[in-house]
N, CA, C and O atoms as a DFTB+ gen file, in Angstrom:
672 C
 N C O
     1  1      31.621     -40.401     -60.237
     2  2      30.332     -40.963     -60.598
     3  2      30.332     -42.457     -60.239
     4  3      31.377     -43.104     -60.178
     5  1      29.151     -42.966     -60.011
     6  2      29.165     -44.332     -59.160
     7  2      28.009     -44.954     -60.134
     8  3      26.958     -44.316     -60.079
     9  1      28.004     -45.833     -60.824
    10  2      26.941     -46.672     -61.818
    11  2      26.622     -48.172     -61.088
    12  3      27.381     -49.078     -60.746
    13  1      25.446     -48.046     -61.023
    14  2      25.052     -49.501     -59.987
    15  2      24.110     -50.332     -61.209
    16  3      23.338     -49.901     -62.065
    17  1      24.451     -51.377     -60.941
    18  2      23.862     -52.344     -62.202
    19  2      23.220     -53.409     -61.177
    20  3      23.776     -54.120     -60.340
    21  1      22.026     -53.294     -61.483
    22  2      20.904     -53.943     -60.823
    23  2      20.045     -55.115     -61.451
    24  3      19.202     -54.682     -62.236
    25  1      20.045     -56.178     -61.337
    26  2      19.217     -57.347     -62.168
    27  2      19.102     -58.578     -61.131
    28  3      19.579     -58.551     -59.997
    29  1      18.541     -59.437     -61.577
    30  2      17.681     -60.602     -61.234
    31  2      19.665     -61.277     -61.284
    32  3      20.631     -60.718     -61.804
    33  1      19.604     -62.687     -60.486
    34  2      20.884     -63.371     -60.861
    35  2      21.042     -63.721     -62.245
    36  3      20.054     -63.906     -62.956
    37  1      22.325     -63.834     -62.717
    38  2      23.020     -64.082     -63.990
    39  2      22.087     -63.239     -65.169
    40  3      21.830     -63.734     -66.266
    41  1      21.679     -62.028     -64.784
    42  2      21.020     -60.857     -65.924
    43  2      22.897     -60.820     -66.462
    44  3      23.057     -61.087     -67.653
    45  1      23.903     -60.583     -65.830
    46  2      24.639     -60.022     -66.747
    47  2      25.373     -58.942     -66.542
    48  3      25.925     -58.201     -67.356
    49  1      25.312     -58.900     -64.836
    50  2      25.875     -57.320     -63.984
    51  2      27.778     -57.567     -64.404
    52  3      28.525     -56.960     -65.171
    53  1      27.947     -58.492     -63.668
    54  2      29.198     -58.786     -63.494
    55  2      29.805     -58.416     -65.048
    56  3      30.714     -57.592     -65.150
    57  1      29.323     -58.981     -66.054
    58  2      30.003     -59.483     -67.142
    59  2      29.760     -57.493     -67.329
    60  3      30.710     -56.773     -67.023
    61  1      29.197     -57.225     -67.545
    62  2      28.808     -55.636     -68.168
    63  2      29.237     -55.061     -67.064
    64  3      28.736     -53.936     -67.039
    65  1      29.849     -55.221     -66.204
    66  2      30.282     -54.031     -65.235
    67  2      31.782     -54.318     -65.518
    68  3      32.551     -53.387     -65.760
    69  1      32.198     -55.631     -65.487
    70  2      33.337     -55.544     -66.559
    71  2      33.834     -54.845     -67.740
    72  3      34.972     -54.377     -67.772
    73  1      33.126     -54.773     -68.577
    74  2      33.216     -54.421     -70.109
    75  2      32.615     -53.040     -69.614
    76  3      32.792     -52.277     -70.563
    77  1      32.023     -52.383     -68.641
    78  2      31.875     -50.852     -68.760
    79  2      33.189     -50.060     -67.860
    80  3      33.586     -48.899     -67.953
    81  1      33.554     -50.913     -67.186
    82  2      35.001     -50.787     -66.672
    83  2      36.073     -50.511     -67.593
    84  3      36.881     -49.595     -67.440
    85  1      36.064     -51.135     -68.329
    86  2      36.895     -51.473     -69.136
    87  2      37.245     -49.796     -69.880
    88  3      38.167     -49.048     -69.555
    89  1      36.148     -49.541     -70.978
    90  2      35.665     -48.532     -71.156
    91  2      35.551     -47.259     -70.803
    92  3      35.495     -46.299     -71.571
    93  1      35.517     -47.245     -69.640
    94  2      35.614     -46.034     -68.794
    95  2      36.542     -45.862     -67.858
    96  3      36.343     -44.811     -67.249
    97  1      37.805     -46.661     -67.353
    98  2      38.544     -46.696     -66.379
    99  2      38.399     -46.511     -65.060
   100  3      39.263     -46.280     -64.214
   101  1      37.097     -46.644     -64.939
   102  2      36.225     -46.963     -63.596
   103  2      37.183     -48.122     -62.866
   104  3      38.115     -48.686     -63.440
   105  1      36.779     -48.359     -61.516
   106  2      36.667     -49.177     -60.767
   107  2      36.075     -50.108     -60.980
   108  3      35.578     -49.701     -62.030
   109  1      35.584     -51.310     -60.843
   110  2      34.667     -52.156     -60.788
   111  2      34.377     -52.972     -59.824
   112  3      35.160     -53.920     -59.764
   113  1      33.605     -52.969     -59.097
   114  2      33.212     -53.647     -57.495
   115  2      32.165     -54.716     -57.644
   116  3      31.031     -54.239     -57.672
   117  1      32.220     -56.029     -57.748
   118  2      31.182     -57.157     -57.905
   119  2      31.002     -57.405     -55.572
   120  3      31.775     -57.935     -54.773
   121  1      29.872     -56.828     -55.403
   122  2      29.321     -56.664     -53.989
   123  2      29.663     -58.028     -53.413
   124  3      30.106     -58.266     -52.290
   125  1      29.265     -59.213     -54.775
   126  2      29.221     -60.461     -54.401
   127  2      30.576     -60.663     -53.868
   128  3      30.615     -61.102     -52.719
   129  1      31.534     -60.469     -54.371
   130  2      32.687     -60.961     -54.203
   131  2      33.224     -60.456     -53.339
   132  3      33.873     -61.112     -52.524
   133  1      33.126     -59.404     -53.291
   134  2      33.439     -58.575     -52.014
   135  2      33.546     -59.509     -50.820
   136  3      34.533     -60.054     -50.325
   137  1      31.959     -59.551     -50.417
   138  2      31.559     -60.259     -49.633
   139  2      31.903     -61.410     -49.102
   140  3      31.982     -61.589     -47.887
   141  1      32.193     -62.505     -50.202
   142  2      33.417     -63.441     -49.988
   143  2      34.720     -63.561     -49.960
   144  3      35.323     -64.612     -49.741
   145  1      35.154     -62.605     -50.158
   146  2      36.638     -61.904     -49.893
   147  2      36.592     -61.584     -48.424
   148  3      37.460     -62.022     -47.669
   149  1      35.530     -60.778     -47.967
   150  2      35.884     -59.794     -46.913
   151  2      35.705     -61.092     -45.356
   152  3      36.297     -61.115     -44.277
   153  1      34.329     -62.258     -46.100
   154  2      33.594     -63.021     -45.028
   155  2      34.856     -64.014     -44.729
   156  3      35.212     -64.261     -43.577
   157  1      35.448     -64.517     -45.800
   158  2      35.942     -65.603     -46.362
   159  2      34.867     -67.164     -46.366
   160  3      35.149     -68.297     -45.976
   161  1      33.682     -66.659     -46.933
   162  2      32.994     -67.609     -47.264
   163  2      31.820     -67.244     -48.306
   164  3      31.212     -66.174     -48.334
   165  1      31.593     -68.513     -49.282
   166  2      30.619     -68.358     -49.879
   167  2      29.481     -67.517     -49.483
   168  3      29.466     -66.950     -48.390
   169  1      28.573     -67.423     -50.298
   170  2      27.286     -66.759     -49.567
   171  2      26.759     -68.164     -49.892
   172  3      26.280     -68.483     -48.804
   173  1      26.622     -68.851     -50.441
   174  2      26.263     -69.977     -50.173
   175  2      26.350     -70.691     -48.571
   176  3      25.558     -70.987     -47.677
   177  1      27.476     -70.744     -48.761
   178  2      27.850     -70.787     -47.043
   179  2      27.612     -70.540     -45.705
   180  3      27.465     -71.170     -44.658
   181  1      27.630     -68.911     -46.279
   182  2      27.140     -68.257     -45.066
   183  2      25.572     -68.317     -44.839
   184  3      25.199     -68.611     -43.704
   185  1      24.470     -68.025     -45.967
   186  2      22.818     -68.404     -45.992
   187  2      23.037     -69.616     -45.193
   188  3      22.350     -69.577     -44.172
   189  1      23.712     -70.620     -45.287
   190  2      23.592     -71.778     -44.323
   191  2      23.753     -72.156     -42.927
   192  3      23.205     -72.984     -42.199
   193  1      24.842     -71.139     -42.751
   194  2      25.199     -71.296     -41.261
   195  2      24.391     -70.016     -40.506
   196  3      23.570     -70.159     -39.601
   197  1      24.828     -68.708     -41.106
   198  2      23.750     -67.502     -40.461
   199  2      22.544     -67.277     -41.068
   200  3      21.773     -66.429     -40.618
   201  1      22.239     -68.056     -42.220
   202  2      20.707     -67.313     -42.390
   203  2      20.818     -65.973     -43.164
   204  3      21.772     -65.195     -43.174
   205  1      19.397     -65.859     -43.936
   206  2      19.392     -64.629     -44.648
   207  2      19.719     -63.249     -44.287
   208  3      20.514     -62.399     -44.687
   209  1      18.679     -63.349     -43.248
   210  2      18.767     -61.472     -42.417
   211  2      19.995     -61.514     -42.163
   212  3      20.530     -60.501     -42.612
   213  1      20.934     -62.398     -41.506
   214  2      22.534     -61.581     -41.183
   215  2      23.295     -61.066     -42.520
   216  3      24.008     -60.081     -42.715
   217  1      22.833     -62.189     -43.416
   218  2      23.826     -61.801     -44.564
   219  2      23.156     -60.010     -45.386
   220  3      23.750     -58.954     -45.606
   221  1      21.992     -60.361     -45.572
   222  2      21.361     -58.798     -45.564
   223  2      21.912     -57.581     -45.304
   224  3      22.256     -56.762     -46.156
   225  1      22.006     -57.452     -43.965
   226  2      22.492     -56.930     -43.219
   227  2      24.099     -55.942     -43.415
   228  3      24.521     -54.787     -43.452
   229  1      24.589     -57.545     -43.504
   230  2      26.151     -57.553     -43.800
   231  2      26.150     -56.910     -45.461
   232  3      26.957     -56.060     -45.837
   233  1      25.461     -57.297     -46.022
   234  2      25.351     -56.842     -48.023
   235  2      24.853     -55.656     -47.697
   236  3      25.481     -54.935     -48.474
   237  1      24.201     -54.993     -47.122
   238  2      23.941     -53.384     -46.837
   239  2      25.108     -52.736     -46.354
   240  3      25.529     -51.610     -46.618
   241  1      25.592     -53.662     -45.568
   242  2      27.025     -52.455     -44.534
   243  2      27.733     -52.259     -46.380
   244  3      28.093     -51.136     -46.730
   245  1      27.813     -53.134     -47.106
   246  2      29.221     -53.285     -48.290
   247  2      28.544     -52.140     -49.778
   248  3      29.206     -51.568     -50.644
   249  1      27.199     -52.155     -49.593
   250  2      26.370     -51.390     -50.223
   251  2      26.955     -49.628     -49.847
   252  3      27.386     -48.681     -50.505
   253  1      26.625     -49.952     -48.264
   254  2      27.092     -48.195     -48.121
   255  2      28.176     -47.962     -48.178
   256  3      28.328     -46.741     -48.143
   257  1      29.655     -48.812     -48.298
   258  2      30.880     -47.992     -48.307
   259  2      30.781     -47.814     -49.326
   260  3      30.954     -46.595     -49.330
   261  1      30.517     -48.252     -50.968
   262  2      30.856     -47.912     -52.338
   263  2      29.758     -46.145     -52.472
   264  3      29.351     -45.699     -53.544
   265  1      29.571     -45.616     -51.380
   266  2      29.319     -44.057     -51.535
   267  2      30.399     -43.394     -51.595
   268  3      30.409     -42.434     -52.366
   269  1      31.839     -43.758     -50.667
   270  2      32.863     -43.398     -50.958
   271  2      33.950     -43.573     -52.059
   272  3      35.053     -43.026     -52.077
   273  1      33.492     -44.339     -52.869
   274  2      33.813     -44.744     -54.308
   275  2      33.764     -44.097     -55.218
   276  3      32.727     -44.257     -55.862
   277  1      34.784     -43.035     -55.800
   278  2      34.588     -41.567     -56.833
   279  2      34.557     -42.113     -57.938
   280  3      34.101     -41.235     -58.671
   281  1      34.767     -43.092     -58.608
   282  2      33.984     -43.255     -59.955
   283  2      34.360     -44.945     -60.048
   284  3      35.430     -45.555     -60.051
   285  1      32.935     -45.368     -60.122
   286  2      32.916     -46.972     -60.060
   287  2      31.379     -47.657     -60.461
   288  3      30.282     -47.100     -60.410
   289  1      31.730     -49.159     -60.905
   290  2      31.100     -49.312     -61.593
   291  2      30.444     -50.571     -60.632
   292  3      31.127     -51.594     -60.682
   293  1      29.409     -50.642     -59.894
   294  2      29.272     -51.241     -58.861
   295  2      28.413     -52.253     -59.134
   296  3      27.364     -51.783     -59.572
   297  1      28.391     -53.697     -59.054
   298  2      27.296     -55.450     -59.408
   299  2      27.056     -55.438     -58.076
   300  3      27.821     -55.342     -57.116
   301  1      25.771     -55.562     -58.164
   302  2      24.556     -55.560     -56.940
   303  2      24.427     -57.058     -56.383
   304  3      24.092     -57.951     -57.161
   305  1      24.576     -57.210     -55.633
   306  2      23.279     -58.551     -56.091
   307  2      22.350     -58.742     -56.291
   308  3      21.675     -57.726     -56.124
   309  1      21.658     -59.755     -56.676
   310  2      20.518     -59.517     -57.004
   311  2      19.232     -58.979     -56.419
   312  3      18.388     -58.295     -56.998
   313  1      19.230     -59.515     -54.863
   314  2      18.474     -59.072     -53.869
   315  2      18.592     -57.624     -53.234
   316  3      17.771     -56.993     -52.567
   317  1      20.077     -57.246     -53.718
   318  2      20.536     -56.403     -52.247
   319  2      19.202     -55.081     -52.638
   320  3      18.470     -54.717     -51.717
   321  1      19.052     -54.546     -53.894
   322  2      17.810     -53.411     -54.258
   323  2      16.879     -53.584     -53.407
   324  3      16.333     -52.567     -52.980
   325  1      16.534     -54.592     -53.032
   326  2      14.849     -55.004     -52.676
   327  2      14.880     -55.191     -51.288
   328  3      14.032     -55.997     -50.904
   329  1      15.734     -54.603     -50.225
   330  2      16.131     -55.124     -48.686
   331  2      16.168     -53.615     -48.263
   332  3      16.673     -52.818     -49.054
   333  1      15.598     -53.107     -46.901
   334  2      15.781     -52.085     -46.343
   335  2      15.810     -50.893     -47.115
   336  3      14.989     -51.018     -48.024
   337  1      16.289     -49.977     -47.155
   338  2      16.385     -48.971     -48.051
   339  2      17.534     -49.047     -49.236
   340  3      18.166     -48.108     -49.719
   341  1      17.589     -50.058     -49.468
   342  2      18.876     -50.049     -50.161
   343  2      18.860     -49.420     -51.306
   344  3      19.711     -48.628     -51.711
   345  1      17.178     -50.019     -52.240
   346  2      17.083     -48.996     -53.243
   347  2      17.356     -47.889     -53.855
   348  3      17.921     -47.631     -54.918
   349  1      16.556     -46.856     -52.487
   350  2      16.681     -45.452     -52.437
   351  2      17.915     -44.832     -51.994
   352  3      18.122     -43.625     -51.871
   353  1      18.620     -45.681     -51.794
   354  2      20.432     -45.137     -51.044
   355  2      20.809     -45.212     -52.458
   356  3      20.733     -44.093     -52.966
   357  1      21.302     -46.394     -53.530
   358  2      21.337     -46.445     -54.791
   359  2      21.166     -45.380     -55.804
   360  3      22.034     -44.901     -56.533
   361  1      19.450     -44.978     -55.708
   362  2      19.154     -43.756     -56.286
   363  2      19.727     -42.375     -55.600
   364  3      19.989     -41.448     -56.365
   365  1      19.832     -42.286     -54.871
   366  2      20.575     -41.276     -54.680
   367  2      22.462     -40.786     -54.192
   368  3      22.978     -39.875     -53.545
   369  1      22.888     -41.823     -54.843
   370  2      24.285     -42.338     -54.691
   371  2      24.748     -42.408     -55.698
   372  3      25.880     -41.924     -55.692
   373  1      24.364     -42.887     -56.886
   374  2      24.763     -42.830     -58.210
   375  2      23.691     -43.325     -59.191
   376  3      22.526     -43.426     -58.807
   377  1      24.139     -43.714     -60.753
   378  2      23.468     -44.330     -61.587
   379  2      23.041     -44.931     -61.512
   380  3      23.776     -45.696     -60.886
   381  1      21.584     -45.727     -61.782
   382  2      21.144     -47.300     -61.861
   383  2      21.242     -47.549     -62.868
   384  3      21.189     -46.493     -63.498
   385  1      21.354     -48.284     -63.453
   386  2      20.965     -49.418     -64.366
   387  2      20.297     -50.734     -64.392
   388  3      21.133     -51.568     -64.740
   389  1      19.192     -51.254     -64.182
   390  2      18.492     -52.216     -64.382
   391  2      18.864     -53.179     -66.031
   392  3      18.712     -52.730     -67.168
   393  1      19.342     -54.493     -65.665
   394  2      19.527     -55.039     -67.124
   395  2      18.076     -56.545     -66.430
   396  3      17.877     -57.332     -65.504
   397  1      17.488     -56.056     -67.725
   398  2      16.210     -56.919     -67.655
   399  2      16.365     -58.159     -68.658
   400  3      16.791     -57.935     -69.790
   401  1      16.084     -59.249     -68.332
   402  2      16.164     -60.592     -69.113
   403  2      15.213     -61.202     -68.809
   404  3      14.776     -61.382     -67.672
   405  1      14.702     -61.673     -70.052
   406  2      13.548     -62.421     -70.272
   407  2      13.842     -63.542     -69.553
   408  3      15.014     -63.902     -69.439
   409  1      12.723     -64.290     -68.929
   410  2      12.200     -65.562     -68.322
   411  2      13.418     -66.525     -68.864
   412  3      14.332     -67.118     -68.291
   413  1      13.042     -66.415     -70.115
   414  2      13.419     -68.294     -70.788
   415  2      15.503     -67.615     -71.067
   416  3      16.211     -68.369     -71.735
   417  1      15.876     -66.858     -70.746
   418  2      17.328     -66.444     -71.024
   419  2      17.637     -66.792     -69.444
   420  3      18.562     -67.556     -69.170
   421  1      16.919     -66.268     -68.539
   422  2      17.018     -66.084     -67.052
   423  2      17.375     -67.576     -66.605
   424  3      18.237     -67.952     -65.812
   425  1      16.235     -68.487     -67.528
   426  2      16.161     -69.722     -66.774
   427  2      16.943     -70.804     -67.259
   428  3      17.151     -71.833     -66.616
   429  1      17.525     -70.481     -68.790
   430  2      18.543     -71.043     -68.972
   431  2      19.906     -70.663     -68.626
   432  3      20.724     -71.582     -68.646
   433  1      20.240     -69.730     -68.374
   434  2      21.582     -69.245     -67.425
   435  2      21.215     -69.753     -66.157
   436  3      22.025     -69.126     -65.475
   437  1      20.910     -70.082     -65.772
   438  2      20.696     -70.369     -64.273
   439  2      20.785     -71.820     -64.161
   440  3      21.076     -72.276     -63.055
   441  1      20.546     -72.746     -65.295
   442  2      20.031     -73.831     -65.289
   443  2      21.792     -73.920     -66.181
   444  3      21.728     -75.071     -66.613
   445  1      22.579     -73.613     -66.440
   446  2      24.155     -73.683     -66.580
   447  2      25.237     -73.380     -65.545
   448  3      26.404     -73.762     -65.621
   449  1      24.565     -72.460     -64.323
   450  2      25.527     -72.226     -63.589
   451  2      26.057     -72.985     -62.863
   452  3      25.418     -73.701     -62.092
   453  1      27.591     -72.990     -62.975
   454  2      28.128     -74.081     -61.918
   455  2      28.306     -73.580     -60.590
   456  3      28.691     -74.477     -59.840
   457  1      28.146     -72.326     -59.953
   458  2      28.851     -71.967     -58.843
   459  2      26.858     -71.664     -57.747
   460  3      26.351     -70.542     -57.750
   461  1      26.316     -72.598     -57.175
   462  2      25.316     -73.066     -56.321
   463  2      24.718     -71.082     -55.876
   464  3      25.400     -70.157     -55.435
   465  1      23.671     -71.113     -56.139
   466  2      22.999     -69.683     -55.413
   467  2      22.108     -70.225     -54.117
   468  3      21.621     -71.348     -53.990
   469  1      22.052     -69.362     -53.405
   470  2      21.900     -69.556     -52.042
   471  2      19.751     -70.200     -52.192
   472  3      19.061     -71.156     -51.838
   473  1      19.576     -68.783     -52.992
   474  2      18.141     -68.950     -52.922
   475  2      17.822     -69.833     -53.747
   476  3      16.602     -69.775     -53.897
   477  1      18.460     -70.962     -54.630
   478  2      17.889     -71.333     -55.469
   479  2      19.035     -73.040     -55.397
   480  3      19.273     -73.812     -56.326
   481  1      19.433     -73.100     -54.176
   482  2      19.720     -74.512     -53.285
   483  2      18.730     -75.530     -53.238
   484  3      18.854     -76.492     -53.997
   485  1      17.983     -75.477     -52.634
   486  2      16.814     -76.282     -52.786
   487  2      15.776     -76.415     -53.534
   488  3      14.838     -77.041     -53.040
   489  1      15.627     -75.879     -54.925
   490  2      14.689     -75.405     -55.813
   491  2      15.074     -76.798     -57.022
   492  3      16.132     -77.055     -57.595
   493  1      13.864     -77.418     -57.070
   494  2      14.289     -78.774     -58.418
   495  2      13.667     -78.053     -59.251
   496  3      12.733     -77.253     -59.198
   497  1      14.747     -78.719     -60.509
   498  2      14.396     -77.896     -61.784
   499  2      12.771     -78.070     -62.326
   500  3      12.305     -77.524     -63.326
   501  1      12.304     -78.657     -61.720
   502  2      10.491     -78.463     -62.024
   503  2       9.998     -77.368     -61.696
   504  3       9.431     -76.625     -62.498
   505  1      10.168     -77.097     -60.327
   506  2       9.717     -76.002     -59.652
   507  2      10.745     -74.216     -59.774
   508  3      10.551     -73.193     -59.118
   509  1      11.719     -74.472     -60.795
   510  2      12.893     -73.509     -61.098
   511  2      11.805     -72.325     -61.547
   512  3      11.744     -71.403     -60.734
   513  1      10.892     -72.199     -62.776
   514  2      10.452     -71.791     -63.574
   515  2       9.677     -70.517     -62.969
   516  3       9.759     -69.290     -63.039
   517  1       8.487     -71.964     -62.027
   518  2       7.688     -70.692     -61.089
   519  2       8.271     -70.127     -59.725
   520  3       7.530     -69.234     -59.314
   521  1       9.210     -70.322     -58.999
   522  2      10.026     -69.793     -58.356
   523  2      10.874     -68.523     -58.783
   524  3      10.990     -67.545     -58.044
   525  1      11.422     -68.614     -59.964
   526  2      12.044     -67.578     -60.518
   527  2      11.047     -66.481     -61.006
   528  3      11.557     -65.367     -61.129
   529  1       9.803     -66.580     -61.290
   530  2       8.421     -65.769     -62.182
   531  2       8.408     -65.169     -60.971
   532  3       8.813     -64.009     -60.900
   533  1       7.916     -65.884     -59.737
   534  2       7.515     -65.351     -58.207
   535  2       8.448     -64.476     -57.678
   536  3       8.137     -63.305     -57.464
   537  1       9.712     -64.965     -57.407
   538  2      10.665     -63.847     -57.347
   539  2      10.624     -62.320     -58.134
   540  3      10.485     -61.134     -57.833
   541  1      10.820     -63.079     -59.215
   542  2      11.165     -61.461     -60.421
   543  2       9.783     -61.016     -60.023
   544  3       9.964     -59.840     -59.711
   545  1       8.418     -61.303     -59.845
   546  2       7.428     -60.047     -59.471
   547  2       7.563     -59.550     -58.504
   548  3       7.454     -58.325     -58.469
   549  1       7.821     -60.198     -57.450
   550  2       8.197     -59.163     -56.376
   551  2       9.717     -58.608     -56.082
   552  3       9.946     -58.041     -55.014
   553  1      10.580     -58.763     -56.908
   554  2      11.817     -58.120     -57.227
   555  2      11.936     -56.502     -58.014
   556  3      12.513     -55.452     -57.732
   557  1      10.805     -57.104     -59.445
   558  2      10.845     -55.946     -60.416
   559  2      10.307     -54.760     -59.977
   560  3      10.657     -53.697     -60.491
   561  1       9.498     -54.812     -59.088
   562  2       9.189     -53.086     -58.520
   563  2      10.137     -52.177     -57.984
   564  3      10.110     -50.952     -57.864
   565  1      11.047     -53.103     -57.665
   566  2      12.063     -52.663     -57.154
   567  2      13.188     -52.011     -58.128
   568  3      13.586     -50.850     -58.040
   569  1      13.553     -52.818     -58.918
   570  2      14.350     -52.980     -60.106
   571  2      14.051     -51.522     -61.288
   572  3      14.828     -50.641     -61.657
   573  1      12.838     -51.733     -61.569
   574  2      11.961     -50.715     -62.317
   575  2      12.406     -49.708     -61.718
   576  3      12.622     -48.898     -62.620
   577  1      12.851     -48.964     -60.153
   578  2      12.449     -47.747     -59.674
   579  2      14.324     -47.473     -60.749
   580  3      14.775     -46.425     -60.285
   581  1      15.074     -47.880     -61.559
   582  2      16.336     -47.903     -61.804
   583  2      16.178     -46.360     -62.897
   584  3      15.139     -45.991     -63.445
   585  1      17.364     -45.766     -62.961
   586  2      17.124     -44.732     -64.223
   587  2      17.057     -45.217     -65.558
   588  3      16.273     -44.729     -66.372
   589  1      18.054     -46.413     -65.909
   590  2      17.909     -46.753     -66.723
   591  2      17.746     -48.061     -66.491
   592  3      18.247     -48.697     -65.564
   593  1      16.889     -48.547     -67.520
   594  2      16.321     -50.049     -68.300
   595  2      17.533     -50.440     -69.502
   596  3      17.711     -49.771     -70.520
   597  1      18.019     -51.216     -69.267
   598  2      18.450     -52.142     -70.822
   599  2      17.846     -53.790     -70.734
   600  3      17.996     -54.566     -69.789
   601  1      17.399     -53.945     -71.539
   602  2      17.376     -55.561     -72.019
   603  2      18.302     -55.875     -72.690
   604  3      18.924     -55.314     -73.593
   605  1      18.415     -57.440     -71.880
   606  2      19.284     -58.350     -72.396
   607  2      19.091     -59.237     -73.237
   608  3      17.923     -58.959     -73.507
   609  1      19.303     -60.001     -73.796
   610  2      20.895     -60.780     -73.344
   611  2      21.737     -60.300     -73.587
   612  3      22.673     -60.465     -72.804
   613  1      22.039     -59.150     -75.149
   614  2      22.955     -58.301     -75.177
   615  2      22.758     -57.085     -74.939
   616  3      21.770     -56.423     -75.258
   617  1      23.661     -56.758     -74.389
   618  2      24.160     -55.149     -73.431
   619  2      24.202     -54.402     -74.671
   620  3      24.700     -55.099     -75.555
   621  1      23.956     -53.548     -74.968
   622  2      24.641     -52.511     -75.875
   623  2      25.568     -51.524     -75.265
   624  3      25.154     -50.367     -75.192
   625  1      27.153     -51.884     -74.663
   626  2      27.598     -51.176     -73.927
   627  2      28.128     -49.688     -74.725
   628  3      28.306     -48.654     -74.082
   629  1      28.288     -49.757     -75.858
   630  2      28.128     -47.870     -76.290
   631  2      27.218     -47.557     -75.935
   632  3      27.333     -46.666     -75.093
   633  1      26.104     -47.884     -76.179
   634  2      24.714     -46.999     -76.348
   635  2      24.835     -46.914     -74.630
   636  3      24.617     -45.854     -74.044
   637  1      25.085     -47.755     -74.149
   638  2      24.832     -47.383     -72.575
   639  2      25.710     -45.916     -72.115
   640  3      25.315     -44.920     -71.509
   641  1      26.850     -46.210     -72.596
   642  2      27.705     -45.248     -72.483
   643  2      27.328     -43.951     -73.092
   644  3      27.476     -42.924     -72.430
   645  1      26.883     -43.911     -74.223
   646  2      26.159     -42.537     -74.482
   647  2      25.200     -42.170     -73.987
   648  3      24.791     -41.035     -74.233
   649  1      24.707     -42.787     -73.357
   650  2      22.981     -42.495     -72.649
   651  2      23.468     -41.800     -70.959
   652  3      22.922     -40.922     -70.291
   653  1      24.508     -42.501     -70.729
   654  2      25.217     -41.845     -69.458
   655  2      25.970     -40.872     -69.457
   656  3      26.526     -40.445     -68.445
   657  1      26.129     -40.210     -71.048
   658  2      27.609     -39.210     -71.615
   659  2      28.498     -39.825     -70.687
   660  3      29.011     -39.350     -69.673
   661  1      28.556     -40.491     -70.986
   662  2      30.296     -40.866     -70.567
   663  2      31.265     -41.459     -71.971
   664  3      31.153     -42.502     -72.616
   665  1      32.397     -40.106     -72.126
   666  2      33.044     -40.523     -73.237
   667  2      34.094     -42.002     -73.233
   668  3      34.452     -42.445     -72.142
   669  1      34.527     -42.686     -74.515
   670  2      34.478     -44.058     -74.571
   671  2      35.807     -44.386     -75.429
   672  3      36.101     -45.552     -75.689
């Protein structure tokens, strides 16, 4: 079984794909990291020197090997749902999970992070607010198509786990 945890940045994939790892003796695959493991560069980095569409691209190729992944607990990025078919490969590859966080949780995690996001480089904290609103609407259609919904800030990782029968 393959569980994909899908959210907006710093919803909370990483940290809960951890702790459902944990739990289940899954695998746990953060896409992000991958990616900088495999590139040997930030995605920060790379948005700079190649630009979005390559990195896209490249976050889809890392999307489709975790089909060969027999039981894992897979952190999306935030974008990768909303690019090419990635969605619908997702849905029919394993679990979704969508973890949804309110605006003002969203925008204060974001407004703590020390490690620079690609899309949100040039964004002053004036303009953080409606940039992030604009995003998440045209993100959440995407997000929404997930089996399951949890809201955050806290995970209820039993209840998640029972909602997936997966014993704990």
């Amino acid at each position: 079984m393959r569980i994909y945890l899908i959210g907006y940045m710093t919803s909370g994939k990483s940290w809960l794909g951890q702790e459902l790892a944990v739990k289940t003796g899954y695998q746990f695959t953060d896409l992000d990291e991958v990616f900088e493991e495999r590139y040997r560069l930030s995605i920060l980095d790379f948005f700079e020197r190649y630009g979005e569409p390559l990195f896209r691209n490249l976050e889809r190729e890392l999307l489709l090997e975790t089909a060969s992944f027999p039981h894992a607990i897979i952190a999306t990025g935030g974008g990768a749902p909303c690019y090419s078919d990635n969605m619908e490969f997702i849905l029919r590859s394993g679990i979704s999970i969508y973890l949804r966080m309110p605006l003002p949780e969203l925008l204060q995690r974001i407004s703590g992070i020390k490690k620079k996001r690609p899309l949100l480089n040039n964004i002053t904290p004036e303009k953080m607010e409606n940039f992030v609103k604009s995003q998440l609407s045209e993100r959440e259609p995407f997000y929404m198509k997930a089996a399951f919904t949890f809201d955050g800030p806290d995970y209820p990782v039993g209840e998640i786990l029972r909602k997936l029968h997966i014993a704990h």
